[in-house]
C-alpha positions in Angstrom: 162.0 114.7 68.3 158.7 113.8 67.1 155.7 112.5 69.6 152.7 111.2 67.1 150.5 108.1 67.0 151.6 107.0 70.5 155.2 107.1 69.9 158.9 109.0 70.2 160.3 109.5 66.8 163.0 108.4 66.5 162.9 106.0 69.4 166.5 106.5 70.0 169.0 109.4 68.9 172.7 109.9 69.4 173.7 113.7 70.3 176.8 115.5 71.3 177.7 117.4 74.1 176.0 120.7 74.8 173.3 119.2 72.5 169.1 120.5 73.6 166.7 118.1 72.2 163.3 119.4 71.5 160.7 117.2 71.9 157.6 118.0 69.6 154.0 116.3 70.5 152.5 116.4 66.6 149.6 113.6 68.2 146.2 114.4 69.2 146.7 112.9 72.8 148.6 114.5 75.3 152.2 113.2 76.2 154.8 113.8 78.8 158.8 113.2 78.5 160.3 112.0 81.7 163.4 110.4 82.2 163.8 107.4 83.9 166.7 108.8 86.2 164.2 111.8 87.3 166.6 114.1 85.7 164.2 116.0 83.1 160.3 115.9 83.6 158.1 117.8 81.0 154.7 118.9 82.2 151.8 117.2 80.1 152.1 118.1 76.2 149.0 119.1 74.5 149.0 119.1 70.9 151.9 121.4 69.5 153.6 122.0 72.4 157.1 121.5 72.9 159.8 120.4 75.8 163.6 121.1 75.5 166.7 119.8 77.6 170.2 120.4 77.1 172.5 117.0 77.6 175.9 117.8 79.3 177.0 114.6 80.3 177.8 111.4 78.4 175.8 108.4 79.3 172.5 106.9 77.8 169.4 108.6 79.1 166.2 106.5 79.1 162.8 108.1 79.2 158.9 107.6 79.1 155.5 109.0 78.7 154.9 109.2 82.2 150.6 109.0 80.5 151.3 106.1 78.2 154.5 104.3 79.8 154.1 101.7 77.2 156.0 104.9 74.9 160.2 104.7 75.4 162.7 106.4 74.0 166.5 107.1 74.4 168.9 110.0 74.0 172.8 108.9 74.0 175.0 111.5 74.9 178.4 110.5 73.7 182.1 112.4 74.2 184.9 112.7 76.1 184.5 115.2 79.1 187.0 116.3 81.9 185.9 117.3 85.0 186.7 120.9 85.7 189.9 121.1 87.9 191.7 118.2 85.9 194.4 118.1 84.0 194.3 115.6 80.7 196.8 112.8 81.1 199.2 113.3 77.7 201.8 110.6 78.6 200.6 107.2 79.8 203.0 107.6 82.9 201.6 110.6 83.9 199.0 110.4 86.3 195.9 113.1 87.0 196.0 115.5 89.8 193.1 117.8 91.1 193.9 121.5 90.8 194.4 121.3 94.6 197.6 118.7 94.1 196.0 116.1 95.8 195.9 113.3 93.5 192.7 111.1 93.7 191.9 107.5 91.9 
């Protein structure tokens, strides 16, 4: 991911689980990149530094320049992922039970 002229390039990027995005500020102002959910917070950027974050869970993860809030971007995280402890459901019947037997809704 770019940061240059005031802006994330590309505004908004589609990744995969396990996936670290590296945010790049190429712009001669300095830049943060903080989500909106206060999960990932870069310290300010000066020109050429970088900020990475590995996305583990699916969802849609807004963020700003917490310097220029005017500056928005968006990382979607798609995929299917089971919680550790669950079985996958292989007949529609079946129902999910917690590796502890106790089956939860």
């Amino acid at each position: 991911m770019q940061i240059d002229q005031y802006a994330f390039l590309p505004q908004r990027i589609t990744v995969k689980p396990g996936t670290t995005v590296t945010w790049t500020n190429d712009d001669d102002d300095s830049h943060t990149v903080a989500s909106s959910s206060k999960l990932f917070k870069s310290k300010a950027l000066d020109t050429g530094d970088k900020f990475s974050f590995t996305f583990t869970t699916p969802g849609t993860y807004a963020y700003i320049c917490s310097v220029h809030p005017y500056m928005t971007g968006a990382v979607v995280m798609i995929g299917l992922a089971l919680t550790a402890g669950w079985r996958a459901i292989t007949k529609p019947s079946q129902r999910a039970c917690a590796s502890d037997g106790v089956h939860r809704e």
